[in-house]
C-alpha positions, 0 to 999 in steps of 0.5 A: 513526536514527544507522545511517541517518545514517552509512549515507547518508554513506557512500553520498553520498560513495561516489556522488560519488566515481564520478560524476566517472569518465566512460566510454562508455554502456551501455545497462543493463536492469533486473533481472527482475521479470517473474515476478510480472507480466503483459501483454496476452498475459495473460488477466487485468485490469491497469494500468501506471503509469508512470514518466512519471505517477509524475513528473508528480505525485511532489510528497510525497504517498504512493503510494497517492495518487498511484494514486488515478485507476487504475480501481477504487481509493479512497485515502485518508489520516488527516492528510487531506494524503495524507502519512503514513499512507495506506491505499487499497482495490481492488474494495472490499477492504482493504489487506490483502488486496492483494498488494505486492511491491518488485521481485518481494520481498513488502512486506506485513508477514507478521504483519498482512498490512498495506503500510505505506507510510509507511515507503517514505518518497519512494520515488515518487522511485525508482519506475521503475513500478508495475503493479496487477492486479485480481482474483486476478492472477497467482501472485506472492510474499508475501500471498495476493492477495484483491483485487489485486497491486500490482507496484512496480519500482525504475528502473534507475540511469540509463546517463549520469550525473547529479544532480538536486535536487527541492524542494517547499513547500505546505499546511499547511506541507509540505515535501519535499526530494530529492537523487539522484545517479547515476554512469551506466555506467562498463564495466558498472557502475553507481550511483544514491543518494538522500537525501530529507526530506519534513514536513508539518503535517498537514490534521488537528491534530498529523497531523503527518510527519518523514520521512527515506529513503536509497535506494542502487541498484547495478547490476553487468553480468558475463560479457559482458552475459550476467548482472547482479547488482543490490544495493539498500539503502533505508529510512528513519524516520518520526514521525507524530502519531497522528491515528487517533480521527476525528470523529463527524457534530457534530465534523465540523461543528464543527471538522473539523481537531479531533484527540482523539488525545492529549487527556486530563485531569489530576488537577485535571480540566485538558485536556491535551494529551500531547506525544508521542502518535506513531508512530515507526518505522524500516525497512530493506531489503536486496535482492540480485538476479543474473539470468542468460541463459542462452541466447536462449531462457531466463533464471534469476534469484536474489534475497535480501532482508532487512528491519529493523524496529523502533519504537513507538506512544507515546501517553497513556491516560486512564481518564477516556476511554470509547474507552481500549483499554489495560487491561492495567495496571489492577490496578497502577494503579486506575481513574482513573489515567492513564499513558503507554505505548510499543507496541513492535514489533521485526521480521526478515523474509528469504528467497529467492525465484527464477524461470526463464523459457523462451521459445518460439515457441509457448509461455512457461514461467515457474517460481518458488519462494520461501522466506521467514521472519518473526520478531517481537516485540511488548511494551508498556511504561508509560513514565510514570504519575500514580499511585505504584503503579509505583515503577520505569519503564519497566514492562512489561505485556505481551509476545509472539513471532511467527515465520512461515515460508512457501514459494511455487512456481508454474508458468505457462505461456502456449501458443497453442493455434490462429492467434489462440487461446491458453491460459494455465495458473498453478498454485500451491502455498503453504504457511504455518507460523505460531506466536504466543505471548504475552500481549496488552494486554486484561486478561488477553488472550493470544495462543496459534497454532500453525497449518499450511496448505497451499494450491493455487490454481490459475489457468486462461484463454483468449485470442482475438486478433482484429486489434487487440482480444482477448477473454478468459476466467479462473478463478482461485482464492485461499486466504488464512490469517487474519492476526494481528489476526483470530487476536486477535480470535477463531478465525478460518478461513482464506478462499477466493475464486473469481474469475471474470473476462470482459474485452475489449480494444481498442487503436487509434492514437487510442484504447483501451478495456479492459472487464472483467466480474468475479465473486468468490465467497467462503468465509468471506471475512474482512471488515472489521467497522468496528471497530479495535483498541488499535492502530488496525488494522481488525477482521474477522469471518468471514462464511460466504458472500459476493460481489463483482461488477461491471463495470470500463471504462478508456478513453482517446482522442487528440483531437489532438495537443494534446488526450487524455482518459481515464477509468475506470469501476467499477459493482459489487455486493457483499454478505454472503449471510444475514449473521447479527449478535449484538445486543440478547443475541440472534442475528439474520439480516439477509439479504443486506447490503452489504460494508462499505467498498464503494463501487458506483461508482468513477469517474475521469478526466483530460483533458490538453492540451499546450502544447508538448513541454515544458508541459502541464495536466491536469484529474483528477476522481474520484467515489466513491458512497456506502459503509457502514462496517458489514456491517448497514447501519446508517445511522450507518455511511453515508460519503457519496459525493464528486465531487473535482477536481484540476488538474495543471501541468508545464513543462520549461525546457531550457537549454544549460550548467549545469542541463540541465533546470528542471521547474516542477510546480504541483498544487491538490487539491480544486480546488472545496473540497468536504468530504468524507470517505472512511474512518472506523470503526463500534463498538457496545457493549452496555448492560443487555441493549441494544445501542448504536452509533457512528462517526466518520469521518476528514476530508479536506482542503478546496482545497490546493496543492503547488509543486515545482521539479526542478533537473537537472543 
């Protein structure tokens, strides 16, 4: 935390040094991360976020939250506020299988092959756009894509300078605040910083968030405007109050804000309630980015990045608990003592990534290569115990190392074939090397990978032009190596997917429409089981063969001026082809069953009036159908299907001296207060030869608001 601190002055002190310099504007582009995204001329399903609707709603929420009416999406949050730990699924697939990068940089943890957004604390702040492909996607770097990628890119530091102050207070006691300050261009060079502190209460009981960020973006022209050099440190800490146990159907009716986390009983049978049963994390990023023109037809560019984490899940096990998963101290403690523990992950991730871009009147060719590395370490310690077998604290009851390299080159090439007919050819060769040692929290668990792969995947479309709308036609295919979590749980096969895709777009003055018909096929697709381990990540299970399929529609339309509406559709089927399960001592083939965690229909929508220039309502509303947590359908698992509205309120108040501008934005989530959940877990347990279940849910918070003010200056 101090290095955050020392860091952060540095950098505040540093940018309002700059920011008194004045000289002419330059207008300056951001650096290159079109390597890993696509347009039109694309024959592949996507959609843009902007930095304009990032704005609108950027009141503390995460930023799968504020994704949350993009086609196809389902987010969600364990506090229930949308602050802290968030999660979101595309097309029914987990967060893991979602490729993010951060300019181009991978994001997802190498070793989980999670995004954990709640260490990219009020980076919505610094967001420039975000762009989210469907299905495979384009080859990008990091994680295979089994789902969709999510492309984040940083805006550029603003070409005049600037300083602006955000502060917003809402429910359940949430509070953020922002400071950004920027130098504008001074002959080339260019600075922006930011220092953010968001808090929150939490919906649920002890959900609660401390979070603190520093964002730094620099930005160097050379060479007469023929190459950039753009150097970005960012990161933050978090305390969030671990809210991972959830409700069964009766708590849920009881006492929806009940949090079990923590909840244990001392010697003398009292309930307690352990004060400092969190998460605590802190992660920094370094990234440096040249880019080079090299003539009007051709550009290279080159970046480094590094990424520092380390932290710990601190939480109280009481043997008393029938859901206690740590066990590894069993046999120094004996059964009925309690004692506290820290899970400590410490971690290094670096590398390289490149990409050359040659442009040609007929044709485009992209090439990347990326080389990056992951290195590990894992350990548990008892921090503190009722019982006097441990005479020396901490003690550590397990520990083990992870390294993982990996190398990704593509090729693509976008040519036109014939007046109004192009193809488009992605080809990819990635190649993982992974080892992991150690022994893990289960009594007498270990772990033990020395695993290789090698995968092609290539990504093959055509593209008609027909005056203002295009039809397109894709294959694409994945290959994905099992994460560490999968490897703790069994012995897993990597998986493959072959995604087949027909879209059509339509784009007038008044109004757009983009239709895309999907078809996945899976080998051995590594789905969520419903289950979670000690740490509250998701267990997954392979499942021979499987599908997803369905039909997504995304259209807007111009009333007037005044007036815009848009909305999204999703109509799908997935399922486990002849799913096989081991229960009541025996194996039993259930057929076809649906995926879990798939909702068949994901609906969306907004309507929009303006006021004037500088005021406008929006009204969101969002419909997710039923889903199951479990692959058997097993009615305990069901998650009932939601209707949610929200109401959105902006307006700019333009002045003349002094504050530039004063945005006033208000947002009330959940306007009709329904109660709804829309994630959970499912377990079984077997007992003299039979076979039990059980669920619990994470609930979502009823009607909230947030009200922000925006002083810029």
């Amino acid at each position: 935390m101090m290095r955050i601190k020392v860091f952060s002055c540095v950098a505040v002190c540093a940018t309002m040094g700059l920011y008194a310099q004045q000289s002419e504007n330059v207008e300056l582009e951001e650096v290159v991360v079109s390597a890993v995204r696509v347009n039109d001329s694309v024959p592949m399903a996507y959609s843009n976020f902007s930095r304009a609707q990032i704005e609108k709603l950027n009141l503390g929420q995460d930023i799968p939250m504020l994704l949350n009416y993009t086609p196809s999406m389902v987010a969600t949050s364990y506090d229930g506020m949308g602050i802290g730990y968030t999660d979101f699924r595309i097309r029914g697939i987990d967060n893991s299988r979602i490729n993010v990068t951060i300019n181009g940089i991978p994001y997802n943890d190498a070793d989980s092959q999670t995004s954990f957004f709640v260490n990219l604390q009020d980076f919505a702040s610094s967001v420039g756009s975000i762009q989210i492909q469907r299905g495979v996607g384009a080859s990008t770097f990091g994680a295979a894509a089994f789902g969709a990628s999510v492309s984040i890119a940083t805006q550029n530091p603003a070409e005049e300078a600037y300083a602006q102050y955000a502060t917003s207070v809402g429910s359940f006691s949430t509070f953020k605040n922002t400071l950004q300050v920027a130098t504008g261009d001074l002959n080339g060079f260019a600075l922006e910083a930011r220092l953010s502190s968001i808090t929150s209460d939490g919906y649920v009981d002890r959900a609660t968030a401390d979070l603190k960020s520093y964002y730094l973006n620099a930005m160097i022209e050379l060479k007469e405007d023929r190459s950039k050099l753009n150097v970005l440190a960012f990161g933050g800490s978090e305390t969030t109050g671990l809210s991972f146990f959830g409700l069964d159907r009766a708590g849920l009716e009881s006492n929806r804000t009940l949090n079990l986390d923590g909840i244990y009983y001392d010697s003398q049978g009292n309930e307690r309630v352990y004060p400092n049963q969190t998460d605590n994390y802190i992660q920094e990023h370094m990234q440096v980015h040249y880019s080079l023109k090299i003539d009007s037809s051709s550009e290279f560019s080159l970046s480094a990045h590094y990424t520092d984490s380390d932290g710990y899940y601190e939480q109280i096990q009481d043997f008393d608990n029938p859901f206690v998963f740590f066990r590894g101290i069993t046999e120094l403690l004996g059964d009925g003592s309690d004692y506290a523990s820290r899970a400590n992950l410490n971690s290094d991730f670096f590398g390289l990534v490149s990409g050359y871009v040659k442009r040609k009147k007929n044709h485009e060719l992209r090439l990347g290569l990326g080389l990056n590395s992951y290195q590990g370490e894992q350990y548990g310690e008892a921090i503190a115990a009722d019982a006097p077998a441990l005479a020396e604290l901490p003690f550590r009851f397990y520990a083990n190392n992870t390294t993982k390299n990996e190398f990704n080159a593509f090729s693509k090439l976008n040519a036109t074939v014939t007046d109004g007919l192009s193809a488009y050819v992605d080809l990819q060769l990635r190649g993982v090397s992974y080892r992991a040692l150690g022994s893990l929290f289960a009594e007498g668990a270990s772990l033990d990978v020395d695993e290789d792969f090698l995968f092609f995947n290539p990504k093959l479309g055509l593209r008609y032009e027909l005056n203002r709308s295009q039809l397109f036609l894709s294959y694409a295919r994945a290959n994905r190596e099992p994460s560490r979590v999968d490897f703790e749980n069994g012995s897993p096969r990597p998986e493959r997917l072959d995604d087949f895709e027909l879209g059509y777009r339509l784009n007038n003055t008044k109004w757009a429409l983009n239709a895309t018909a999907f078809f996945m096929d899976y080998t051995d697709q590594l789905v969520l089981t419903g289950a979670l381990d000690a740490f509250n990540f998701p267990i997954r299970e392979n499942v021979g063969s499987s599908y997803r399929t369905g039909l997504e529609l995304d259209a807007s339309f111009v009333f007037s001026p005044k007036w815009t509406a848009s909305g999204n559709l999703t109509l799908s089927r997935h399922r486990n082809r002849d799913y096989v399960v081991f229960r009541n001592e025996s194996l039993e083939s259930l057929g076809n069953t649906a995926i879990s965690f798939a909702p068949e229909r994901i609906a969306a929508a907004q309507l929009a009036y303006e006021f004037s220039e500088n005021s406008a309502v929006t009204l969101f509303f969002k419909n997710v159908s039923e889903q199951f947590m479990s692959n058997i359908e097993h009615p305990d698992s069901l998650i009932d299907g939601y209707s949610v509205f929200d109401l959105n309120f902006n307006h700019s108040f333009k002045f003349n001296k002094g504050i530039e501008r004063l945005t006033l934005t208000v947002q009330l989530n959940n306007l009709l207060n329904a109660l709804y959940e829309n994630n959970g877990y499912f377990y079984s347990f077997d007992d003299q030869g039979e076979t039990f279940y059980g669920a619990a849910f994470y609930p979502q918070a009823p009607r909230t608001i947030l009200t922000g003010l925006t002083f810029r200056f």
